[in-house]
N, C-alpha and C positions, 0 to 999 in steps of 0.2 A: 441889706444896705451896708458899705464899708462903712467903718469907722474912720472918721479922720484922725490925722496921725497926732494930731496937738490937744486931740481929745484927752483931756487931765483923766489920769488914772489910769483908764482903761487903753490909750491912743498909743501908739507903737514908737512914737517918740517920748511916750511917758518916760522912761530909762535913756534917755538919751541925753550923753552932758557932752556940752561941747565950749564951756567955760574954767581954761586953765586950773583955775583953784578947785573949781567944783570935780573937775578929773580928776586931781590930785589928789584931792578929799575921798572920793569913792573909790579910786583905786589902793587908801592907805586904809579903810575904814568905811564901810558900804554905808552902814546904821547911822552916821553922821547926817545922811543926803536922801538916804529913802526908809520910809517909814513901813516899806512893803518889797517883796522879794519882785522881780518879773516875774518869776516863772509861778507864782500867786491867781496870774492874770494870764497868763497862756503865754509868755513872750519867754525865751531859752536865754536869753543873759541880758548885763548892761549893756549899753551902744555910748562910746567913744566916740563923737563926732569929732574928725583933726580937722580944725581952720586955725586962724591965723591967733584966737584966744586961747590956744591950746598949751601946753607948756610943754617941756622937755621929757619931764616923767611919763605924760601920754604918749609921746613918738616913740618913747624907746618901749613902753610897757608894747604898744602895736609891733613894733618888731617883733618883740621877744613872742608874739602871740603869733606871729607868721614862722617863727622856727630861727630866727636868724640870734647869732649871739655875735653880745657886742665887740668883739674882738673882729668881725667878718664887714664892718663899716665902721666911720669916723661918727659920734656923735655930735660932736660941737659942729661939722662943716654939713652933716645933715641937717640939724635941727636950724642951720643959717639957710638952708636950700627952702627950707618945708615953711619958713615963713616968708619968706619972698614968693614962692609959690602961692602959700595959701594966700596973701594978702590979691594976689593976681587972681583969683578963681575961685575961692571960699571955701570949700570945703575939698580935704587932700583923701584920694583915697589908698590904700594899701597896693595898688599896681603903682601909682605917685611917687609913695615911698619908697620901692624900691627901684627905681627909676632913679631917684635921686641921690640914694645909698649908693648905689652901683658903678653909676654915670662916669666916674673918673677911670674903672677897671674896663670898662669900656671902651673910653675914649686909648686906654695904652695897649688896645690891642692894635696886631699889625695891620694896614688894611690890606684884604684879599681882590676886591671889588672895587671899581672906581665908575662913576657914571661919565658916559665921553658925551649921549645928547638923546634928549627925549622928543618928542614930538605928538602932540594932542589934535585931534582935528575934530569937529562935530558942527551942525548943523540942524537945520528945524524939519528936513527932508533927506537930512544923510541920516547914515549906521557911524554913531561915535567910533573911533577908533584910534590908536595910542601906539606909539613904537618906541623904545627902549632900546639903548645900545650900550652895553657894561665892556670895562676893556679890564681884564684878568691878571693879575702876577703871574709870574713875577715880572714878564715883557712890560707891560703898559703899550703896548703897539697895536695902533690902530691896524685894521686889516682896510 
């Protein structure tokens, strides 16, 4: 029989903070917030839930846990993305985050690719089918 995840104690959200101060607090000082280890109870670490309660300490502590240093994104224009995000969708997860880190080094590459027209068709007795027509750099000329 699973265990439910809000099962006090033992449930797999037991280590799971996803309240600004409460991350704050256990990522400066665990013993403050938990009177018990996870891994006590079979679970390999805390869980950081990022929404919109989250603070600034949590989004950069989750970069810094994906490998990125903060010199490689803006924090102040991330941590403006990650709560307009999270308030839209609740909980952000670490492909989110860098999505949203990234997005501007993205948007300044060149583009190689332009889409000129798509085309969808489907039916309750057809075969779905879809057609796609990209026009290339550096022409832009349709053929």
């Amino acid at each position: 029989m699973p265990i439910p995840a809000n099962k006090a104690i033992v449930g797999s959200g037991a280590f799971a903070h996803s309240s600004g101060i409460h991350q704050d607090g256990v990522l400066k000082n665990r013993e403050n917030y938990e009177i018990m280890t996870p891994e006590s109870i079979g679970l390999n670490q805390i869980q950081l839930n990022l929404t919109s309660r989250s603070g600034r300490a949590a989004v950069k502590h989750r970069m810094d846990e994906m490998g990125y240093k903060e010199s490689e994104y803006n924090l102040d224009n991330l941590y403006d993305a990650f709560l307009k995000l999270a308030d839209k969708k609740g909980q952000v997860f670490d492909y989110d985050l860098e999505a949203l880190a990234f997005i501007d080094k993205q948007q300044e590459e060149p583009e190689h690719f332009r889409l000129d027209y798509f085309s969808v068709q489907s039916g309750s007795n057809d075969i779905a089918t879809a057609a796609v027509k990209l026009a290339c750099q550096p022409s832009w000329r349709r053929s």
